[in-house]
C-alpha positions in Angstrom: 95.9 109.4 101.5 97.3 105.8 100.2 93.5 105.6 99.1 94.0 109.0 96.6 97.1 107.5 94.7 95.5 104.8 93.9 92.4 106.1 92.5 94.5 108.7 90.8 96.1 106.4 87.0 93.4 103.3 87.7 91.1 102.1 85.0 88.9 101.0 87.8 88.6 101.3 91.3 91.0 99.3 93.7 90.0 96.9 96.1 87.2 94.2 95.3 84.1 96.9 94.9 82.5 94.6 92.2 81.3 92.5 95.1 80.9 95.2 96.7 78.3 96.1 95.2 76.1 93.8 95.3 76.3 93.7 98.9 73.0 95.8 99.5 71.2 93.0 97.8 72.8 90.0 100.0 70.3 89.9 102.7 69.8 85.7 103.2 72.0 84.1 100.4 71.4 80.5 99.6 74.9 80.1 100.4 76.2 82.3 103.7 79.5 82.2 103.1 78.8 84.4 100.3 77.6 87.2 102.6 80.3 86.0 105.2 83.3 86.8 102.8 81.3 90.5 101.6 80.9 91.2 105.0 84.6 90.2 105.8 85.8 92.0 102.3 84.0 95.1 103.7 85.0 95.2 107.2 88.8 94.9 105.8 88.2 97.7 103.6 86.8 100.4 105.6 88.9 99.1 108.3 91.8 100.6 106.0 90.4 104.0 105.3 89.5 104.5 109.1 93.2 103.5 110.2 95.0 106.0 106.7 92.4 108.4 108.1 94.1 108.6 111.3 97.3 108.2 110.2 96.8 111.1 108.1 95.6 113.1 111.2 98.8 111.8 113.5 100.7 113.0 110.6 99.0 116.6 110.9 97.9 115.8 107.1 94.2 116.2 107.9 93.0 119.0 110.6 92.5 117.2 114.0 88.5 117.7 114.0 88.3 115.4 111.3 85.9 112.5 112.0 87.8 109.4 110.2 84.0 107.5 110.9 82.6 110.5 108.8 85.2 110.8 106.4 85.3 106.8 105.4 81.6 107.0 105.2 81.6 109.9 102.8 84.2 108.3 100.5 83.0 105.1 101.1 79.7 106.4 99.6 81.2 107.8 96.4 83.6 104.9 95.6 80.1 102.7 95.9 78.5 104.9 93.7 80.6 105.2 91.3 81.5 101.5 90.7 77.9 100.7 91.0 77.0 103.0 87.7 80.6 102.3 86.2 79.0 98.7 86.5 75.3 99.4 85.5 76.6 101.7 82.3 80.0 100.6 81.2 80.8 104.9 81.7 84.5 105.5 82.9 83.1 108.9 83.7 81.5 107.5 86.7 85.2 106.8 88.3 86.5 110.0 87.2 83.6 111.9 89.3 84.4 109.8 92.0 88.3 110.7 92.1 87.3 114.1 91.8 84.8 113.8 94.6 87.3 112.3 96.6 90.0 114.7 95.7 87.4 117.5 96.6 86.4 116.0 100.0 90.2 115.3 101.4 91.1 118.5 100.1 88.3 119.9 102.1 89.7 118.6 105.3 93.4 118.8 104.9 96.1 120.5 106.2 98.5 122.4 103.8 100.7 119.6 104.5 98.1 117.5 103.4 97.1 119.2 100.1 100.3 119.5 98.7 100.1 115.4 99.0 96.8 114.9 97.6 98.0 117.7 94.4 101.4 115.1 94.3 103.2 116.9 91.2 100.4 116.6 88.8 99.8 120.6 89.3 96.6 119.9 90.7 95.0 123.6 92.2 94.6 123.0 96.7 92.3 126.2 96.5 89.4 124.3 95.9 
């Protein structure tokens, strides 16, 4: 949920997702430390979604048959996404379609509890 407020007033997405993304291309850099700190930069990271994933069930925000390994994976893959064109075409659309997929997704899988979080007081509709 931490994840959602973030993403919510930023420019760009939080977190170092410009390496990131080139991370699909590191396969035997010249220098390995290079792929040792992505590798380390991306453990951390998803390591921090799965853990406010199931904080976020303990705290009956999301239903209890949520799958945090799912769940990271799904936002995982649109955050990528999204920085990747954001990168590619200099488009801030691109991070807005990621918020809302995000927003979309958590919505999908949480409790009232949880919606009226991810809405905040912005208005936002939870009957999505």
């Amino acid at each position: 949920m931490r994840s959602v407020r973030v993403l919510r007033g930023a420019r760009s997405l939080p977190g170092r997702l410009f390496l990131r993304i080139g991370c699909g291309g590191i396969r035997q850099p010249p220098d390995r430390s290079v792929r040792e700190r992505v590798v380390e930069d991306r453990t951390q990271w998803l390591g921090s979604l799965r853990r406010s994933a199931r904080e976020a069930i303990e705290r009956r925000q999301l239903r209890r048959n949520v799958d945090p390994e799912q769940l990271v994976l799904e936002l995982e893959a649109a955050l990528l996404a999204a920085n990747g064109y954001f990168h590619l075409y200099r488009d801030t659309s691109y991070l807005e379609r990621a918020r809302e997929a995000v927003r979309r997704r958590l919505l999908q899988v949480a409790t009232p509890k949880g919606q009226s979080l991810i809405a905040g007081d912005r208005g936002i509709k939870t009957d999505s």
